[in-house]
HTML snippet that shows the backbone in 3Dmol.js (N, CA, C, O; Angstrom):
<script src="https://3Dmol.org/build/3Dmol-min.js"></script>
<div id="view" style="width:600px;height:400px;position:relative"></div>
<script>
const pdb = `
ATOM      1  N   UNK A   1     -60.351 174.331  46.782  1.00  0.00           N
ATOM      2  CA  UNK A   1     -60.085 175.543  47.519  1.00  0.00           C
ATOM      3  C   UNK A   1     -59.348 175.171  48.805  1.00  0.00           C
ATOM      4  O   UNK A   1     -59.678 174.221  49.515  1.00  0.00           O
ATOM      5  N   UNK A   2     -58.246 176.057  49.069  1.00  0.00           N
ATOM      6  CA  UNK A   2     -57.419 175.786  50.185  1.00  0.00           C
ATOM      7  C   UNK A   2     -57.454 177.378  51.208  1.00  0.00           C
ATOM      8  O   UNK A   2     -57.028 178.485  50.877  1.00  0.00           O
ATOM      9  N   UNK A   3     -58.108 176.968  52.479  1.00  0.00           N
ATOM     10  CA  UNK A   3     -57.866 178.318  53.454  1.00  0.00           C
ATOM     11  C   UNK A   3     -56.492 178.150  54.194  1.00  0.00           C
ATOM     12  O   UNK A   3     -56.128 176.989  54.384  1.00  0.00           O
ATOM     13  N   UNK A   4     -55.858 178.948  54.540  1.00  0.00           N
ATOM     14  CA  UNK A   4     -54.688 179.339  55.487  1.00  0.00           C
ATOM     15  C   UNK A   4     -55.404 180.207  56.644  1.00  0.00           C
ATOM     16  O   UNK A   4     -56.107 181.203  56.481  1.00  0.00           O
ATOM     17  N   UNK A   5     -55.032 179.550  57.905  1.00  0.00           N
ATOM     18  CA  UNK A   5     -55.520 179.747  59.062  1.00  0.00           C
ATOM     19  C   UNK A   5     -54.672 181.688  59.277  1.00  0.00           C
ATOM     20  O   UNK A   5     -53.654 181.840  59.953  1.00  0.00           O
ATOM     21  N   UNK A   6     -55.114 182.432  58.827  1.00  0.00           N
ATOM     22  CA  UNK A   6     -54.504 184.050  58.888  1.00  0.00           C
ATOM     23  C   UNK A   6     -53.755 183.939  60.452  1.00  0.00           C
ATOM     24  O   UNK A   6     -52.556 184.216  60.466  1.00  0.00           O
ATOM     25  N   UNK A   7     -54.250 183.640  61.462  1.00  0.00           N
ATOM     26  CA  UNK A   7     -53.681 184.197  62.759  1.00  0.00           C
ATOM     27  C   UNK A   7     -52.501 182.935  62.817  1.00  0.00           C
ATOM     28  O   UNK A   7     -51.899 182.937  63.891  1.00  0.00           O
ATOM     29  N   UNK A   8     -52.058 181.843  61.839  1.00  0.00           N
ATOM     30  CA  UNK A   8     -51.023 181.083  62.375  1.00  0.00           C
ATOM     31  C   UNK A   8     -49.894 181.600  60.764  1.00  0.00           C
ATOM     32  O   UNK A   8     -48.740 181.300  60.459  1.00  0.00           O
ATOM     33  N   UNK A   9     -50.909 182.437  60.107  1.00  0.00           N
ATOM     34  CA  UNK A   9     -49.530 182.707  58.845  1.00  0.00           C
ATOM     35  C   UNK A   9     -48.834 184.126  58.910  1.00  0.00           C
ATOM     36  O   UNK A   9     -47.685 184.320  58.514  1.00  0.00           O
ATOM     37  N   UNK A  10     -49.693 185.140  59.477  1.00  0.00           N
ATOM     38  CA  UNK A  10     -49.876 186.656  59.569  1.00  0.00           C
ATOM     39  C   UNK A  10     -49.741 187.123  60.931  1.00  0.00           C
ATOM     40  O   UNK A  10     -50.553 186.640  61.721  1.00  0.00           O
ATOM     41  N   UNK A  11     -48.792 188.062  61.447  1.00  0.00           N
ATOM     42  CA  UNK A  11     -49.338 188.744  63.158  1.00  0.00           C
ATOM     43  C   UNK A  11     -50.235 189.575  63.076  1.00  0.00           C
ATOM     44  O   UNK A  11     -50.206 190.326  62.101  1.00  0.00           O
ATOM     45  N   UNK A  12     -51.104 189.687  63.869  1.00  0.00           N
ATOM     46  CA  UNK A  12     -52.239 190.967  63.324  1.00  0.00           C
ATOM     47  C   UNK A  12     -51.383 192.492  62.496  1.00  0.00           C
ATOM     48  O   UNK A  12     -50.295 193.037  62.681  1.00  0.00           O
ATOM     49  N   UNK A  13     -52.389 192.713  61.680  1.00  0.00           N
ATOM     50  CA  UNK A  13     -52.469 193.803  61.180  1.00  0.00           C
ATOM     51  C   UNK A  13     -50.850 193.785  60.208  1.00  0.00           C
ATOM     52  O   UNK A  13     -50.614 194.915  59.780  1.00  0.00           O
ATOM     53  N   UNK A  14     -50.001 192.968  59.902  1.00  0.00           N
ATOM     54  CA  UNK A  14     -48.998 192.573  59.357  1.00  0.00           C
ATOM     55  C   UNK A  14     -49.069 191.856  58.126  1.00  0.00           C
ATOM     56  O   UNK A  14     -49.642 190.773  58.243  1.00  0.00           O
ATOM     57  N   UNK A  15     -48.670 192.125  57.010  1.00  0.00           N
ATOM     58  CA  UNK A  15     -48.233 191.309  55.796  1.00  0.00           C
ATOM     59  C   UNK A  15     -47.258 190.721  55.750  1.00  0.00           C
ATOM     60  O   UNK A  15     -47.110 190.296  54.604  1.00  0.00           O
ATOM     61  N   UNK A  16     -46.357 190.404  56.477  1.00  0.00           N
ATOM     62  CA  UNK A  16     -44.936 189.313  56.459  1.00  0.00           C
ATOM     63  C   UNK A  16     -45.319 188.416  56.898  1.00  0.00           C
ATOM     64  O   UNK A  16     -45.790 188.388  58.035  1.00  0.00           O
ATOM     65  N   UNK A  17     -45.216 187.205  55.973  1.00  0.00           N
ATOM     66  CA  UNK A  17     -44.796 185.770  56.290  1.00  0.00           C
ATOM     67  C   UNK A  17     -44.766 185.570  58.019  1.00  0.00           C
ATOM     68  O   UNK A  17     -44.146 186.507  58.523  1.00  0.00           O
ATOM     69  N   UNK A  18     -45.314 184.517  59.113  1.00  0.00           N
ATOM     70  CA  UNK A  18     -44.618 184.300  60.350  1.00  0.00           C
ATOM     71  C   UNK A  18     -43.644 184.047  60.193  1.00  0.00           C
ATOM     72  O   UNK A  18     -43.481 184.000  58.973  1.00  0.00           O
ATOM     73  N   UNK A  19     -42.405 183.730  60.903  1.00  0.00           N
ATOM     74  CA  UNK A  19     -41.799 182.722  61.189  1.00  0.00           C
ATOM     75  C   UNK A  19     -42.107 180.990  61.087  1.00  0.00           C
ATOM     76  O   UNK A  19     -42.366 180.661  62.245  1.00  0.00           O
ATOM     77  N   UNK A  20     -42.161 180.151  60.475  1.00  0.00           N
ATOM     78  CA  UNK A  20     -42.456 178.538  60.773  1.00  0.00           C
ATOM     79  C   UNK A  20     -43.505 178.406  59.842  1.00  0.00           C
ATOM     80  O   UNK A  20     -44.059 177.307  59.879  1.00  0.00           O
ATOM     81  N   UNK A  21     -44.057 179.441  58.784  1.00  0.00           N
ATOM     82  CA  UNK A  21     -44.797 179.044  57.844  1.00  0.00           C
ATOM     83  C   UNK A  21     -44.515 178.414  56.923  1.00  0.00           C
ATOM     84  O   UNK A  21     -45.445 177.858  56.340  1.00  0.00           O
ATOM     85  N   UNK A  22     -43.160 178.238  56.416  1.00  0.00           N
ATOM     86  CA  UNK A  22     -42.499 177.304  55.347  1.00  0.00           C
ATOM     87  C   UNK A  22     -43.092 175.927  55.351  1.00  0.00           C
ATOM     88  O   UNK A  22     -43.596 175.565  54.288  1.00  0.00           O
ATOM     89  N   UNK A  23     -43.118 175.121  56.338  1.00  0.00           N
ATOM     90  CA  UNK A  23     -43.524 173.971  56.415  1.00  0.00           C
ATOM     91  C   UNK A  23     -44.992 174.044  56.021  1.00  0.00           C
ATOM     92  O   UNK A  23     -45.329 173.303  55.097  1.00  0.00           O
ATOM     93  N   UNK A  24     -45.639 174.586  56.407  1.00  0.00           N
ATOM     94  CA  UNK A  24     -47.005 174.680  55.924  1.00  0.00           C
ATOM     95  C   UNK A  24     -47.238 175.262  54.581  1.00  0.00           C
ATOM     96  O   UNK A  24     -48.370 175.087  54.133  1.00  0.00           O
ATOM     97  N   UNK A  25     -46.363 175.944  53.822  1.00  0.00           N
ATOM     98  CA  UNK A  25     -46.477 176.280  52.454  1.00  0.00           C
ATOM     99  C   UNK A  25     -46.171 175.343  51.424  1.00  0.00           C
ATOM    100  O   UNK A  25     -46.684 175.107  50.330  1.00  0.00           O
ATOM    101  N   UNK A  26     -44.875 174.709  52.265  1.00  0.00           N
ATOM    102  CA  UNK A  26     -44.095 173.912  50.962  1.00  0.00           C
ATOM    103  C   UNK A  26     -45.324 172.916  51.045  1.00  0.00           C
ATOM    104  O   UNK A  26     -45.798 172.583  49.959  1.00  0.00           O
ATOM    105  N   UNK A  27     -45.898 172.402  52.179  1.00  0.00           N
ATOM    106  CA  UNK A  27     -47.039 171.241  52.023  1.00  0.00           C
ATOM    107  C   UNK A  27     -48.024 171.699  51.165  1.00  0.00           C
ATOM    108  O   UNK A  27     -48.350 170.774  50.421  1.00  0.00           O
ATOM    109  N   UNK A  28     -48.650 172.719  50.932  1.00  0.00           N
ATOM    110  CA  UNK A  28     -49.412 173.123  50.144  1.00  0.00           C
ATOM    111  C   UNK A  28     -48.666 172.793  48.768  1.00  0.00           C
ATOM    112  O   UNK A  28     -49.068 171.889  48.035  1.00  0.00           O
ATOM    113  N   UNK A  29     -47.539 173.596  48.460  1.00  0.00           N
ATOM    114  CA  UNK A  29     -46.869 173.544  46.954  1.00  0.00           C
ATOM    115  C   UNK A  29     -46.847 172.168  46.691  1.00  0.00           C
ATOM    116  O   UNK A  29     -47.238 171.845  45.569  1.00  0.00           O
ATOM    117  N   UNK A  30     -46.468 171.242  47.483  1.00  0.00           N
ATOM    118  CA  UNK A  30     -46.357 169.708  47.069  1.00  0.00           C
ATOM    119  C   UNK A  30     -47.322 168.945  46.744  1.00  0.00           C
ATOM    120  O   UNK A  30     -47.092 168.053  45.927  1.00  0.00           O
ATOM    121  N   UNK A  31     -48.798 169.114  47.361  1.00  0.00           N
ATOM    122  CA  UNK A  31     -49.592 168.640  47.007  1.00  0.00           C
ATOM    123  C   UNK A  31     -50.872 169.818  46.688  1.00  0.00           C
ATOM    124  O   UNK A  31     -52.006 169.373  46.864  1.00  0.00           O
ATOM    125  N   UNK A  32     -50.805 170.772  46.391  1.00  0.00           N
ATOM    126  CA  UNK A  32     -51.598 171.602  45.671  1.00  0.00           C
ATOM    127  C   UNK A  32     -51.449 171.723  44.224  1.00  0.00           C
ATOM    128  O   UNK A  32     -52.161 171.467  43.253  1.00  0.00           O
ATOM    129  N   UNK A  33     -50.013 172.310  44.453  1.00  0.00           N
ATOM    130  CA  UNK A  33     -49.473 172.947  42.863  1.00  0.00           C
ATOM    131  C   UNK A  33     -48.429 172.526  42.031  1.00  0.00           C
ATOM    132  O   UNK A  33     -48.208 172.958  40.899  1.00  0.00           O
ATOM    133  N   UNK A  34     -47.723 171.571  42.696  1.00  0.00           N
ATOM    134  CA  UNK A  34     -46.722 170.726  42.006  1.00  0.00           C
ATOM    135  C   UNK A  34     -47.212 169.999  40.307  1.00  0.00           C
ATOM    136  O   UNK A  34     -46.539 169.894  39.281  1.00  0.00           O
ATOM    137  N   UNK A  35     -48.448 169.656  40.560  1.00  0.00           N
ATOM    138  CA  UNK A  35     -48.991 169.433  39.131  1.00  0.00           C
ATOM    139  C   UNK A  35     -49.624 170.162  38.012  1.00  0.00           C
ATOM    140  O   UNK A  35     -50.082 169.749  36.947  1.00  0.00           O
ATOM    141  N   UNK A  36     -49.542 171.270  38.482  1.00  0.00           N
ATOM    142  CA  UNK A  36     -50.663 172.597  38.026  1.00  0.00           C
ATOM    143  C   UNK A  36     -49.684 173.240  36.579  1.00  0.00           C
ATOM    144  O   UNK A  36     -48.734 174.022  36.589  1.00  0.00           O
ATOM    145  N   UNK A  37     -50.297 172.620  35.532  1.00  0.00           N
ATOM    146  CA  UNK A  37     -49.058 173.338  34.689  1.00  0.00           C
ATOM    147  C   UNK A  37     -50.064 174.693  33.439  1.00  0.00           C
ATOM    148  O   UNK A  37     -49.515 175.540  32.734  1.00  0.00           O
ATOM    149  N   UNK A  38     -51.096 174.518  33.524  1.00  0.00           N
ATOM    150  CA  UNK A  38     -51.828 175.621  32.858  1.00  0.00           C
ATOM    151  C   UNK A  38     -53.082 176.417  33.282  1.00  0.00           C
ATOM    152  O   UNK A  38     -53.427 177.482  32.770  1.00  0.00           O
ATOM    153  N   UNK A  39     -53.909 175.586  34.567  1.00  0.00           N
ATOM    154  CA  UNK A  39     -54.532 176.357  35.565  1.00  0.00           C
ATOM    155  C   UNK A  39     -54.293 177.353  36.059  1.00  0.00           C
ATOM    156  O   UNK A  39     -53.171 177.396  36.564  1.00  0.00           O
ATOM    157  N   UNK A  40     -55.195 178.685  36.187  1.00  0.00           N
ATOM    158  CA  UNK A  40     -54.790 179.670  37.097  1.00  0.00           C
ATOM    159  C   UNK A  40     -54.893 179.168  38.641  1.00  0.00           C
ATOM    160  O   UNK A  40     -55.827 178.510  39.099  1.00  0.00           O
ATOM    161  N   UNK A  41     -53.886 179.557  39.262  1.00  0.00           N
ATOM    162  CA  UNK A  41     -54.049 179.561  40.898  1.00  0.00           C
ATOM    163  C   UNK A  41     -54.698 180.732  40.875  1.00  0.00           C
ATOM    164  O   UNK A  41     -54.564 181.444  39.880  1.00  0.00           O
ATOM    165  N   UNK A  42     -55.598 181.193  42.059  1.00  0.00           N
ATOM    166  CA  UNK A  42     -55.936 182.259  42.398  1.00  0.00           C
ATOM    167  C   UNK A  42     -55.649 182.262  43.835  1.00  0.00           C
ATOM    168  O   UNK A  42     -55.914 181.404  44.676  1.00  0.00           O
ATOM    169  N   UNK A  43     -55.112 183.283  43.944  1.00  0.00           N
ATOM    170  CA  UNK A  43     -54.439 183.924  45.667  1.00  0.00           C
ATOM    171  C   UNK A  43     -55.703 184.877  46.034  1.00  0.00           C
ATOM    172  O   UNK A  43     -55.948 185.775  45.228  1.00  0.00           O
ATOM    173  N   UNK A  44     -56.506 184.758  47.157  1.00  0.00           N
ATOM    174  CA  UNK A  44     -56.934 185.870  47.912  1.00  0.00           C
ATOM    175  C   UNK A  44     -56.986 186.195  49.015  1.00  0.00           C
ATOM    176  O   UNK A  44     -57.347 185.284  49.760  1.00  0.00           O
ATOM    177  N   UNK A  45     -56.735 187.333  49.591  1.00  0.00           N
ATOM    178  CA  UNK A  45     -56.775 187.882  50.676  1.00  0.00           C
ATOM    179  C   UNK A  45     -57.810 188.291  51.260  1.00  0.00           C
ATOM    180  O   UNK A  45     -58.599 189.056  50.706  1.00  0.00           O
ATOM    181  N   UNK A  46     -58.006 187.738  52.764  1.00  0.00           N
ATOM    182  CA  UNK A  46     -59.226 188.388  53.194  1.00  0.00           C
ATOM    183  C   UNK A  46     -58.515 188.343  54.867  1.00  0.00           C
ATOM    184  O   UNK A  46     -57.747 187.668  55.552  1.00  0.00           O
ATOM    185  N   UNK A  47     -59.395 189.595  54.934  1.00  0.00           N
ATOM    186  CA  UNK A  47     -59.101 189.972  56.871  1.00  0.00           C
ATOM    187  C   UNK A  47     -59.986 190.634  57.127  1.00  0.00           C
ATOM    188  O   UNK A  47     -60.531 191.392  56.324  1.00  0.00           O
ATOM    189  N   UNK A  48     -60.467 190.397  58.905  1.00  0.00           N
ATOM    190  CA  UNK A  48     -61.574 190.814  59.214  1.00  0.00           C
ATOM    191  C   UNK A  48     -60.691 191.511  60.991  1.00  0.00           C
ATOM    192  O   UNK A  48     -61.272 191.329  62.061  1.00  0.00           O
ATOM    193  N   UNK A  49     -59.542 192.126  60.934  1.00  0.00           N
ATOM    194  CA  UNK A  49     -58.820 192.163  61.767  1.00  0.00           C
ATOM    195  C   UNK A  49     -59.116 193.670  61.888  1.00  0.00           C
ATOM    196  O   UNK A  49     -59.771 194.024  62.868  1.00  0.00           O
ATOM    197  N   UNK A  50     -58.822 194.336  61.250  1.00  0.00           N
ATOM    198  CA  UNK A  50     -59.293 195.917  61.260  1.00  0.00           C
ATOM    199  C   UNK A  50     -61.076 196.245  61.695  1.00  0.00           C
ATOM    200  O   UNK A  50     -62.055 195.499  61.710  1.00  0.00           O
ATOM    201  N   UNK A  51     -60.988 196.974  61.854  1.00  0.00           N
ATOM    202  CA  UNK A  51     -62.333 198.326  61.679  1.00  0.00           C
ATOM    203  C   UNK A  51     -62.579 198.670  60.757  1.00  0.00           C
ATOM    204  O   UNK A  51     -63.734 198.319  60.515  1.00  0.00           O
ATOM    205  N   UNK A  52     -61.935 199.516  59.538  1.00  0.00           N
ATOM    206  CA  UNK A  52     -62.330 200.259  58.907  1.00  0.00           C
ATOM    207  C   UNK A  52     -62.109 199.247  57.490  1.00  0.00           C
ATOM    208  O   UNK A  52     -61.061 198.609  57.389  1.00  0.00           O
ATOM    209  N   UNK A  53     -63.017 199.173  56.578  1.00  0.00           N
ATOM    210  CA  UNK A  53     -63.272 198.646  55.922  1.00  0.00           C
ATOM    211  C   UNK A  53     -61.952 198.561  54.521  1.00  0.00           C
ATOM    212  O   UNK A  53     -61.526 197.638  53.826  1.00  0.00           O
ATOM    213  N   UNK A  54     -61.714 199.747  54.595  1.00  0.00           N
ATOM    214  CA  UNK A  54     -60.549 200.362  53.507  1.00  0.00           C
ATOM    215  C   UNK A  54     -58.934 199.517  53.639  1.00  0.00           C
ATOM    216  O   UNK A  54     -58.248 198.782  52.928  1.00  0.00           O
ATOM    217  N   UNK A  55     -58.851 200.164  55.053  1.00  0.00           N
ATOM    218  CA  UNK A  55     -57.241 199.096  56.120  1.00  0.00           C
ATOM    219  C   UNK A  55     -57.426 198.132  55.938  1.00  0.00           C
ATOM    220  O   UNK A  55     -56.394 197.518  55.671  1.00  0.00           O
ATOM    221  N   UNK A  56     -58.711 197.279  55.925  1.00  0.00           N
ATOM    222  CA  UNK A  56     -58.894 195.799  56.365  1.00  0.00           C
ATOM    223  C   UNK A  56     -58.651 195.756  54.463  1.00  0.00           C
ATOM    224  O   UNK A  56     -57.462 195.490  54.289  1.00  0.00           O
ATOM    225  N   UNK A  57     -59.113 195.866  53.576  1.00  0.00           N
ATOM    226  CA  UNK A  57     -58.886 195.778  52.044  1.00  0.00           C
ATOM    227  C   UNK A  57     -57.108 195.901  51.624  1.00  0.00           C
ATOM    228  O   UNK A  57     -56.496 195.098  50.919  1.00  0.00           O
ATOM    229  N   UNK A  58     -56.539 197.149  52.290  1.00  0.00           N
ATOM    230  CA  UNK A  58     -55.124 197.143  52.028  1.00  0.00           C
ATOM    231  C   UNK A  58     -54.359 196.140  52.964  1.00  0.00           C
ATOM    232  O   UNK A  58     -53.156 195.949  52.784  1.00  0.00           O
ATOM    233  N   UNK A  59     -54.787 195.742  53.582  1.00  0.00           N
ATOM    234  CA  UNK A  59     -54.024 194.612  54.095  1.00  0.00           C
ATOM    235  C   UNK A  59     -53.768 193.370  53.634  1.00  0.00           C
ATOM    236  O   UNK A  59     -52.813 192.593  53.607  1.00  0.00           O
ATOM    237  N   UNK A  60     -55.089 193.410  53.215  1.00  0.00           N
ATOM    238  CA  UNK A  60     -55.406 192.025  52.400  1.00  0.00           C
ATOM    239  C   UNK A  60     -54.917 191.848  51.043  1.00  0.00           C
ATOM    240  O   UNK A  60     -54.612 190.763  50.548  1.00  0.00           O
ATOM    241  N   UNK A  61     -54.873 192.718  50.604  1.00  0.00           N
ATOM    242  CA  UNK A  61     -53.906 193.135  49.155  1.00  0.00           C
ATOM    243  C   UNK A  61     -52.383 193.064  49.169  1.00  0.00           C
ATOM    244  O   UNK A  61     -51.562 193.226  48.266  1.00  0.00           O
ATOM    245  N   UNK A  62     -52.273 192.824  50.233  1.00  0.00           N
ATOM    246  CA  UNK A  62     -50.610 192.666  50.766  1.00  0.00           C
ATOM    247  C   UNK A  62     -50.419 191.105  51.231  1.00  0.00           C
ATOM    248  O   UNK A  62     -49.453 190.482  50.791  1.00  0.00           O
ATOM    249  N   UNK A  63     -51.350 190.476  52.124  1.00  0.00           N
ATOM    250  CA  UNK A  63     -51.029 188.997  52.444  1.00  0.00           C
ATOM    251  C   UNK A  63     -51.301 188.330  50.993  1.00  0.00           C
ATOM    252  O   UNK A  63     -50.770 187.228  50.853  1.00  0.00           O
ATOM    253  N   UNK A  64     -51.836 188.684  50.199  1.00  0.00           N
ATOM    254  CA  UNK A  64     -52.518 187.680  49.093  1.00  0.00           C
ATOM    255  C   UNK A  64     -51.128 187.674  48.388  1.00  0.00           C
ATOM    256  O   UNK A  64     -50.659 186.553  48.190  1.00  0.00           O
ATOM    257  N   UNK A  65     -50.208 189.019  47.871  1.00  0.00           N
ATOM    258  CA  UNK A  65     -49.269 188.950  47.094  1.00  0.00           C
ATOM    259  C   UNK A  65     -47.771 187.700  48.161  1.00  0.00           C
ATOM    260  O   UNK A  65     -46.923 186.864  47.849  1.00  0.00           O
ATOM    261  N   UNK A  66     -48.235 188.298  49.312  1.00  0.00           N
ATOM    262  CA  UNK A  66     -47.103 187.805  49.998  1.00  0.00           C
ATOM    263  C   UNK A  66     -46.980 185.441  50.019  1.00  0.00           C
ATOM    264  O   UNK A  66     -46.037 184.697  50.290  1.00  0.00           O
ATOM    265  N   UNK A  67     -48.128 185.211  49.682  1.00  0.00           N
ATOM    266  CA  UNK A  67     -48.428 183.474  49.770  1.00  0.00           C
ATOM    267  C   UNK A  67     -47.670 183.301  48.100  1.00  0.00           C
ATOM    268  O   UNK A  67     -46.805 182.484  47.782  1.00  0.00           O
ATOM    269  N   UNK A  68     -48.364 184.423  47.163  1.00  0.00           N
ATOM    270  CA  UNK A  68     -48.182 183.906  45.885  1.00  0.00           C
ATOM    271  C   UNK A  68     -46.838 184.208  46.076  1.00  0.00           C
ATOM    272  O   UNK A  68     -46.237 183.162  46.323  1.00  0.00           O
ATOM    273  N   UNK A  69     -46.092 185.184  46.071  1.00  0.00           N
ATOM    274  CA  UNK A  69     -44.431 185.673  45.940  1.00  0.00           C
ATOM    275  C   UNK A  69     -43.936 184.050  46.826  1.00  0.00           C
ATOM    276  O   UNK A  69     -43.199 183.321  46.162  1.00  0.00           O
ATOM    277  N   UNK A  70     -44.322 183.567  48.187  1.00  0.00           N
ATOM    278  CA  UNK A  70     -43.229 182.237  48.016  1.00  0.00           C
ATOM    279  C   UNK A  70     -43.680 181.563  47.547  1.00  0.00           C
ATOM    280  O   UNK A  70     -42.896 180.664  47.244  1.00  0.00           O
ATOM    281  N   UNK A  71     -44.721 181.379  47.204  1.00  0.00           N
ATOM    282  CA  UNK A  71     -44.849 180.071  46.090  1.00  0.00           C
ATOM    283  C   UNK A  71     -44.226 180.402  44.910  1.00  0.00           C
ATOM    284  O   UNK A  71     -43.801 179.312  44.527  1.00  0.00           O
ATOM    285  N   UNK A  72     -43.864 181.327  43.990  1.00  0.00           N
ATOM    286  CA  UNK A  72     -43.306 181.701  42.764  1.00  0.00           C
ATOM    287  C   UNK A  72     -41.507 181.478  43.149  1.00  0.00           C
ATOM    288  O   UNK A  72     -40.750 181.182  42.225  1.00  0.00           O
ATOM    289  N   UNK A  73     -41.013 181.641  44.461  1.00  0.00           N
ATOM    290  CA  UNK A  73     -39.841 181.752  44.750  1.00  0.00           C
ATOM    291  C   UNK A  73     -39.231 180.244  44.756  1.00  0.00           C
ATOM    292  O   UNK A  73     -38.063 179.872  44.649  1.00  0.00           O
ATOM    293  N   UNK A  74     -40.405 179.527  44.914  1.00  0.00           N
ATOM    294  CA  UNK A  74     -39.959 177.560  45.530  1.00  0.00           C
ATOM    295  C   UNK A  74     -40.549 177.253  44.332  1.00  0.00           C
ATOM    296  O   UNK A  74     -41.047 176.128  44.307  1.00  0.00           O
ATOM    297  N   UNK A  75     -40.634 177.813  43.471  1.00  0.00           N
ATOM    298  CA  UNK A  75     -40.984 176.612  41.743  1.00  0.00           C
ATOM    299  C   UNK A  75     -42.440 176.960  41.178  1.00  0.00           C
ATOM    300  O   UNK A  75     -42.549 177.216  39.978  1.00  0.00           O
ATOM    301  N   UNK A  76     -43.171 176.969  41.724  1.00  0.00           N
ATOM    302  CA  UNK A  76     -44.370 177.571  40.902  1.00  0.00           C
ATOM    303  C   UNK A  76     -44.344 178.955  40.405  1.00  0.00           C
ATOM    304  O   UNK A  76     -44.019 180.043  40.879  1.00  0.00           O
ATOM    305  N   UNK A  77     -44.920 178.418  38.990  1.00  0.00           N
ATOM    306  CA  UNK A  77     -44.954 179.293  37.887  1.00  0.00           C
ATOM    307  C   UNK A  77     -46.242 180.470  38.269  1.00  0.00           C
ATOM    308  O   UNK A  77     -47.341 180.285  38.790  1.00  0.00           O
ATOM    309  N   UNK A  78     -45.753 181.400  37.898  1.00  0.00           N
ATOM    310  CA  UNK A  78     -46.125 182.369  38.656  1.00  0.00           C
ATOM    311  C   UNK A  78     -47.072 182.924  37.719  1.00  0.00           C
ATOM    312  O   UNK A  78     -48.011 183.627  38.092  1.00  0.00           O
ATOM    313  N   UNK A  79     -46.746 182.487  35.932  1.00  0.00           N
ATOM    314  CA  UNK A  79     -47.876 183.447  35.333  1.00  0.00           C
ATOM    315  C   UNK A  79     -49.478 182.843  35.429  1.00  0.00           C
ATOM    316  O   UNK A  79     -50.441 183.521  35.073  1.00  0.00           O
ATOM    317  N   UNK A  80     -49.603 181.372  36.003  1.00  0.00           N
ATOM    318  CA  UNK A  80     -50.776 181.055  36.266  1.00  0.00           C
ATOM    319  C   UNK A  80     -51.740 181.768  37.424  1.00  0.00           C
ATOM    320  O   UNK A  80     -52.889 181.430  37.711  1.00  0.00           O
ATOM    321  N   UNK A  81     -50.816 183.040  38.116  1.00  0.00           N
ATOM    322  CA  UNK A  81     -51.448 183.331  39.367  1.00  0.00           C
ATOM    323  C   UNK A  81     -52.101 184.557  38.858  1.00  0.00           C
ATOM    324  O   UNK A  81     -51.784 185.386  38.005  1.00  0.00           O
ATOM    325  N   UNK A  82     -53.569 184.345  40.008  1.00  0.00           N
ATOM    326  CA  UNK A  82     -54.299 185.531  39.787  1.00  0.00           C
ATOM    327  C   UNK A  82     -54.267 186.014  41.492  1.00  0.00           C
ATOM    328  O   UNK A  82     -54.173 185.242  42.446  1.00  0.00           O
ATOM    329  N   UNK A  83     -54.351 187.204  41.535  1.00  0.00           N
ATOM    330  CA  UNK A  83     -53.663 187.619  42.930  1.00  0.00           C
ATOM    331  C   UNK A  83     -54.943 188.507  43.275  1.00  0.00           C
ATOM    332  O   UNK A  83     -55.217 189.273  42.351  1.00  0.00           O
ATOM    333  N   UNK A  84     -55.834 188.599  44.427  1.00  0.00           N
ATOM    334  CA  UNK A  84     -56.567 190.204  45.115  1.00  0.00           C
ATOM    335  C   UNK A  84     -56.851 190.254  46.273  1.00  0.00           C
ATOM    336  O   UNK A  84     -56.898 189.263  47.002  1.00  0.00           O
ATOM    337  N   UNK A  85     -57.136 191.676  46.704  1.00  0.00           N
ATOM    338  CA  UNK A  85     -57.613 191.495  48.668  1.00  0.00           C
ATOM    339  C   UNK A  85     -58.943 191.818  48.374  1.00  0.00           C
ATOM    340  O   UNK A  85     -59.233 192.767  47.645  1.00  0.00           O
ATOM    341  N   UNK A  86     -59.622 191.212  48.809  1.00  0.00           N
ATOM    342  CA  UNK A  86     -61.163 191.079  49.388  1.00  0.00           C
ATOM    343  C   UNK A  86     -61.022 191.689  50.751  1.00  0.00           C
ATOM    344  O   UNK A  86     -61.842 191.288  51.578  1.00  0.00           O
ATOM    345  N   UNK A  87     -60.190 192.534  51.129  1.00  0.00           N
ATOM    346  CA  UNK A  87     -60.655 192.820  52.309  1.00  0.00           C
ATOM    347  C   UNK A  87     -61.780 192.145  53.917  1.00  0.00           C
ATOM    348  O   UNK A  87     -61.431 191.255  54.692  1.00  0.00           O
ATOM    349  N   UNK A  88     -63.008 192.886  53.957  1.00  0.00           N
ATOM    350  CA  UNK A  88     -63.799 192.165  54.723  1.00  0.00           C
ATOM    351  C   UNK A  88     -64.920 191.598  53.430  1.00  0.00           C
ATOM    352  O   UNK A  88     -65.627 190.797  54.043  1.00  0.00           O
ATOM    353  N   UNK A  89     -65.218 191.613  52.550  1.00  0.00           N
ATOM    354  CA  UNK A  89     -66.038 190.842  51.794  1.00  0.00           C
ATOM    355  C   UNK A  89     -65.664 189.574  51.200  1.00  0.00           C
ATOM    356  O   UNK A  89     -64.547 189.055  51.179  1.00  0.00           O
ATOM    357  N   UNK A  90     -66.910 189.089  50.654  1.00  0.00           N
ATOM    358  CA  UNK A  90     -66.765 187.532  50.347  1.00  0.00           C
ATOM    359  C   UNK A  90     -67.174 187.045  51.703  1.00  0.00           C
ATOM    360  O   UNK A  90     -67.211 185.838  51.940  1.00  0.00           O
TER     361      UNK A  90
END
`;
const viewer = $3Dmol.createViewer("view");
viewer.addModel(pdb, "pdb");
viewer.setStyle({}, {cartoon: {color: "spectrum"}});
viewer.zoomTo();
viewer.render();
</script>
């Protein structure tokens, strides 16, 4: 299991990529998933940035797609991915 620090990948309350996260992704792809040829990856989203329980879930449903979409864009195979937002649970 690999965490991504949310406040150095995400601006609050935002689903776009930062700026300067590449370097920290491609390191993941190189030594995470570069070998992964029939494993599911699983992507999840979680944020505890909101109030309301619902916002904090749709947000998270948005950063989770947004890690898997560049990893599928730089070479990983994308049908191994399982993608969801956990919102504030878990």
């Amino acid at each position: 299991m690999v965490t991504l620090d949310s406040d150095k990948m995400f601006e609050q309350s935002k689903w776009a990529l930062r700026p300067g996260t590449d370097s920290v992704l491609e390191q993941l792809r190189q030594t995470e998933f570069a070998n992964h040829t029939s494993r599911p990856i699983f992507f999840e989203g979680h944020t505890e940035e909101v109030t309301d329980n619902m916002d904090a879930l749709a947000l998270s449903m948005m950063r989770a797609p947004a890690i898997a979409d560049w990893m599928s864009k730089h070479g990983v195979n994308s049908s191994q991915f399982e993608v969801r937002g956990c919102g504030k649970t878990l």
